[in-house]
C-alpha positions, 0 to 999 in steps of 0.5 A: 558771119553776119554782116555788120550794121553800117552806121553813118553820121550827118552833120547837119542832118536835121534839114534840107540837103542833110535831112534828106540825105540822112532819110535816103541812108535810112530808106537803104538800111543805114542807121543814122547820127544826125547833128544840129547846131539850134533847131532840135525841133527839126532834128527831133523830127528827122530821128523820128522818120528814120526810127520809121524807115526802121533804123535806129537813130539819134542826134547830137548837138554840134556847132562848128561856127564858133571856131574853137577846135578844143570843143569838138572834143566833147562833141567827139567823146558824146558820139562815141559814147552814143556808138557803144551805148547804142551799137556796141561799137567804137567805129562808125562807116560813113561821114558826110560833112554836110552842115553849113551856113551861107551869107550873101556878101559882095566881095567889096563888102565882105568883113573879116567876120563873115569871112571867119564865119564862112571860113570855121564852118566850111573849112576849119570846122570840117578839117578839124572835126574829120581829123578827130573822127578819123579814128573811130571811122571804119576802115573800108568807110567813106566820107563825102564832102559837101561843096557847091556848084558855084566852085565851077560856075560864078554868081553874085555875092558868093565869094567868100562861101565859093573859095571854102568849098574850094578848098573843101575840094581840095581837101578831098583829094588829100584826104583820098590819098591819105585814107587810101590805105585803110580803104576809106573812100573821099569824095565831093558831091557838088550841088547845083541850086537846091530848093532849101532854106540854105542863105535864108531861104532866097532860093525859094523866092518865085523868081530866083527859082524861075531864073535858076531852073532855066539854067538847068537842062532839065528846067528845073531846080534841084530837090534835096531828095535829089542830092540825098539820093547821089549821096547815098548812091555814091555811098554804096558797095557799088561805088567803091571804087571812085575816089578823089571826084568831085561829083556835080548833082545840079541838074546840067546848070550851065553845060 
């Protein structure tokens, strides 16, 4: 029997940390679904590497900012649509809920707004949307959740951003129970200071970027490429049996 061609969606897929994920799926012979919320552009160009990495690929527009639940419907019945008309199928294999944004706010300054923002994006948006994927994703699939390494370690400004993927963890753990007797794996993949646009592209400032790379071991910062490839690592037949982890990719920041 000829084995079945893997199919992973990428919320976010169109840049820095998801782009690179949705790049190293393809190196590994995964077709891809990649969303975006504004920059077609950018995902536009991301398909375009995966259709030459051999794989095929398509993007679907996904805003998960405005908190309305009732709108993942649609997005849901665009992806599987594009599912039959393109694999013939009505399952997918991987999720990795990667898709965010980031506003720098100081606990005492922080709005109920930005607080709602960071909350619909990194939490309810996530919840909601694996909750009305859950039927079409793959018995013996996977889903990896996308968190931060400022769940274990403080910096400024973050709180609001740091308590959601707080919860994104637990979430995790949940969903690996729950999941479990289908043989659907659930796993968190913690970032440490990653040289992408993310929060308006502050880390990409020479100085934030002298000071964080001497806090990891190996005295520098983190790659997208250097998360894209834990994920698709973890991902792999060979990791079947880890689930329920958080698994930090920062380099050793602050051991």
């Amino acid at each position: 029997m000829t084995e079945q061609q893997r199919i992973a969606l990428v919320t976010g897929g169109g840049r820095g940390i998801g782009r690179a994920t949705s790049l190293k799926l393809a190196a590994a012979g995964v077709d891809v679904i990649i969303t975006y919320r504004s920059d077609h552009s950018a995902a536009a160009s991301a398909t375009e590497e995966i259709h030459k990495a051999g794989r095929s690929a398509m993007a679907l527009r996904l805003d998960l900012g405005d908190g309305d639940v009732a709108t993942l419907d649609h997005f849901v019945a665009e992806f599987r649509d594009g599912l039959a008309a393109t694999w013939g199928r009505d399952t997918f294999d991987f999720l990795v809920n990667n898709a965010g944004s980031a506003t720098g706010s100081p606990f005492a300054h922080t709005t109920e707004a930005t607080f709602d923002a960071m909350m619909n994006v990194h939490l309810k948006g996530v919840f909601f949307l694996t909750q009305k994927l859950a039927p079409l994703l793959a018995d013996g699939g996977s889903i990896v959740n996308i968190s931060t390494g400022l769940t274990r370690f403080v910096a400024p400004a973050s709180a609001a951003y740091a308590s959601m993927k707080g919860a994104i963890e637990v979430l995790t753990r949940h969903l690996a129970a729950e999941f479990a007797d289908r043989g659907i794996t659930v796993n968190t993949v913690a970032p440490g200071p990653t040289t992408t646009d993310f929060g308006g592209g502050a880390l990409r400032h020479p100085v934030a970027q002298e000071r964080l790379a001497a806090q990891s071991v190996f005295g520098r910062m983190g790659q997208p490429d250097d998360i894209g490839g834990a994920i698709t690592a973890l991902l792999s037949e060979g990791n079947r049996w880890v689930t329920a982890q958080r698994i930090e990719v920062s380099g050793g920041t602050r051991i």
